[in-house]
N, C-alpha and C positions, 0 to 999 in steps of 0.2 A: 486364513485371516478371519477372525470372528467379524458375525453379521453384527452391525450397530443397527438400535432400536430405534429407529426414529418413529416419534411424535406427529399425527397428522397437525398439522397447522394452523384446522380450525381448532383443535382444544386447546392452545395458548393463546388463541383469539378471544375465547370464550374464558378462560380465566380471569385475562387481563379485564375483560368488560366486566366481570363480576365482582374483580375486586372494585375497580369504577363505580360500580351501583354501591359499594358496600360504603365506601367513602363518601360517597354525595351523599348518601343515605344518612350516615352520621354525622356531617357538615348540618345537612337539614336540620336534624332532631337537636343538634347544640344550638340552632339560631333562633328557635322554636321554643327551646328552654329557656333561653337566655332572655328573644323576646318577651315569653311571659312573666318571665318574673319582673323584668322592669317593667311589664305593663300591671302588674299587681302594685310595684312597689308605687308608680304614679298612684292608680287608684286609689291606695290605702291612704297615699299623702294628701289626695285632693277628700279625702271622706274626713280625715285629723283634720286638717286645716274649715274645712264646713260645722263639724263639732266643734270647733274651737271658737268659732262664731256666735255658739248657741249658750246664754249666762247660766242657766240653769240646765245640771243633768241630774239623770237618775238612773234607778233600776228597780226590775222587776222581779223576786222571788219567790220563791217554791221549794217543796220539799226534797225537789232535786239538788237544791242548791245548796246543800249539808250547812256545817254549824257558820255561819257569818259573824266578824265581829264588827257590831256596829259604830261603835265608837273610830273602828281604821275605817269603815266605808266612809263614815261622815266626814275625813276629812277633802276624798275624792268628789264625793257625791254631794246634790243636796235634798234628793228624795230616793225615797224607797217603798214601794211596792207590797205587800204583803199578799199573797194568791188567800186567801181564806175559806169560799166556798164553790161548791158546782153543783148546777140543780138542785134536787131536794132531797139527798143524803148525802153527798159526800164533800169529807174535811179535809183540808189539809192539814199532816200529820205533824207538820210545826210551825202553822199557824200560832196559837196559844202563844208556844217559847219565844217565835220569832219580835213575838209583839211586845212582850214584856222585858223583852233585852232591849230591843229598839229602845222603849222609854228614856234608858239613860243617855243616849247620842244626841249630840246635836244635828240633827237631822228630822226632814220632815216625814210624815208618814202617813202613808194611804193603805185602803182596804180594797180585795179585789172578790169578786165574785163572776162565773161564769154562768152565762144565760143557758139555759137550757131547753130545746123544744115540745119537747116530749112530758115535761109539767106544766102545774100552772104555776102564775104567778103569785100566788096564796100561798102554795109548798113552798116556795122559793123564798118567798119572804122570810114566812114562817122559820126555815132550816137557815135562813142568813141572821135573824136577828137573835135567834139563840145560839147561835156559835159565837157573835163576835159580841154580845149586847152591847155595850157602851165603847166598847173598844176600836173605834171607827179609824182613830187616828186625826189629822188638820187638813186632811184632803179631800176633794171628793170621791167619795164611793166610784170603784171604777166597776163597770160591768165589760164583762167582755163577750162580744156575740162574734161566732163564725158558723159556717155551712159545713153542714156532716149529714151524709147517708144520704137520703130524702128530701131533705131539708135544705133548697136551694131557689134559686131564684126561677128554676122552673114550675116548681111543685104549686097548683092553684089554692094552697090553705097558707102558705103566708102571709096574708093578708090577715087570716083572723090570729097569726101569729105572732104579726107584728102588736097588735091591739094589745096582747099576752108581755110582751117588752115593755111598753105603755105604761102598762097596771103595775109595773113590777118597778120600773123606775119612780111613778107616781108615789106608791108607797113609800118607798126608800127616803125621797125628797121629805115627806110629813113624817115622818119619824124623827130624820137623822138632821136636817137642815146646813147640812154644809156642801150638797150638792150632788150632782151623777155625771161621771163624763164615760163616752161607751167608746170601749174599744175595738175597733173591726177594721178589716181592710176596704179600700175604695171603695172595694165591688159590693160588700157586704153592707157599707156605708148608705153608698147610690141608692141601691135597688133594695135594701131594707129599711135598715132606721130612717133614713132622712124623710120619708114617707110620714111614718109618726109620731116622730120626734124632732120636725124639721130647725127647732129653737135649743136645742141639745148641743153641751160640747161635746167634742171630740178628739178620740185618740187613734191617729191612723195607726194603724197595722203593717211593719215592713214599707213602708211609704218612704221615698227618698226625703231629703232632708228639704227640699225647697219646694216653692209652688204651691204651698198649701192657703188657705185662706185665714183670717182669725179665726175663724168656727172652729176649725183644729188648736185645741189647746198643747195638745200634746203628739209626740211624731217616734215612734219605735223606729229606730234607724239598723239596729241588730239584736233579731230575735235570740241568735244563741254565742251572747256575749260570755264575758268571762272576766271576773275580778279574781287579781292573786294576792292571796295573805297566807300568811306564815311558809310560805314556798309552793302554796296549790292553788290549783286554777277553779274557782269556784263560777257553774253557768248561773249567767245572771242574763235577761235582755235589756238591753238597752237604751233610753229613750230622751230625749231633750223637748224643755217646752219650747213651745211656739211662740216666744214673746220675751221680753225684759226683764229685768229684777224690777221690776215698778209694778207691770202686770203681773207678773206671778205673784207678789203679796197682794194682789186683790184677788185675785183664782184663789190661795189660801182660805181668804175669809170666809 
């Protein structure tokens, strides 16, 4: 009579518990799927519903953001952004175009330019008011300042940097007279501008949608948004004033 093979009886012990782990395992990772994405799908509806709140939206573009047609933006939007300058040479590459299509939309329009540290405010000017001369738009001038390299709320020459933001909004105001509102996050807000610029509006940065005071005119709620026209998704950021359609036609003026 042939020998029959038997199996020690801890390795179908040991099977059995492994398929066990293998199934809890995937139990887990299904409740864990399942939980995020209803907890995305809440967020996303309490973030719609908080914009939805907000009378006036808009957006912010750039040369990333390929050809726009402004006329479809306008019927979503009621501003738009134009990125135009940084420091003291460089343009945005369809700045120009962007601005001279806008004209025909009914939509409002803003000029944007990036603060930079490393110049002064004389270059800066200078390389803003010959890119866009007259072409400001009915907004005010947005500057945008953030922290790069060196350049931080440790570094002890801030101070005389800040002064350099100063000069450079000062100018803008006597030139352009439709205003300056500076775009930065809290932090860049706090502990730079508000020091000397403490009568300045402002555009927070990535800033939640609520909590802000009046002194925020305006509130980026998603930096790397995205408008679809003719079936593509064009990155735009995102942002809603801080206020009424009654205060936004006086911020206009």
């Amino acid at each position: 009579m042939k020998r029959r093979d038997y199996q020690p009886i801890y390795d179908n012990t040991f099977r059995r518990r492994r398929r066990s782990r293998r199934w809890l395992v995937t139990v887990l990772m299904l409740i864990l799927i399942i939980g995020g994405g209803w907890g995305w799908y809440q967020w996303d509806a309490h973030q719609r519903a908080q914009v939805a709140s907000y009378p006036v939206r808009g957006v912010t573009v750039n040369q990333d953001s390929g050809y726009l047609d402004f006329q479809q933006l306008a019927k979503h939007e009621t501003f738009v952004y134009l990125q135009a300058t940084s420091g003291a040479t460089y343009t945005d590459d369809d700045f120009s175009d962007n601005y001279s299509r806008s004209q025909g939309a009914s939509i409002q329009v803003g000029v944007a330019h990036t603060f930079s540290f490393t110049t002064s405010a004389q270059r800066q000017y200078a390389h803003f008011t010959s890119t866009v001369k007259r072409n400001t738009g009915t907004l005010p001038i947005m500057v945008a300042v953030s922290y790069y390299g060196k350049y931080n709320s440790g570094n002890s020459t801030m101070a005389t940097q800040g002064q350099k933001l100063k000069q450079l909004v000062t100018r803008l105001n006597r030139r352009y007279h439709q205003g300056v509102v500076i775009f930065a996050s809290r932090a860049v807000l706090n502990q730079f501008v508000k020091p000397v610029l403490p009568q300045q509006d402002y555009w927070t940065a990535g800033g939640k949608l609520s909590g802000h005071s009046q002194q925020v005119k305006l509130i980026e709620y998603q930096a790397n948004g995205t408008v679809t026209q003719n079936g593509q998704e064009l990155p735009v950021a995102r942002s809603v004033f801080n206020g009424s359609q009654r205060e936004w036609h006086a911020f206009t003026k």
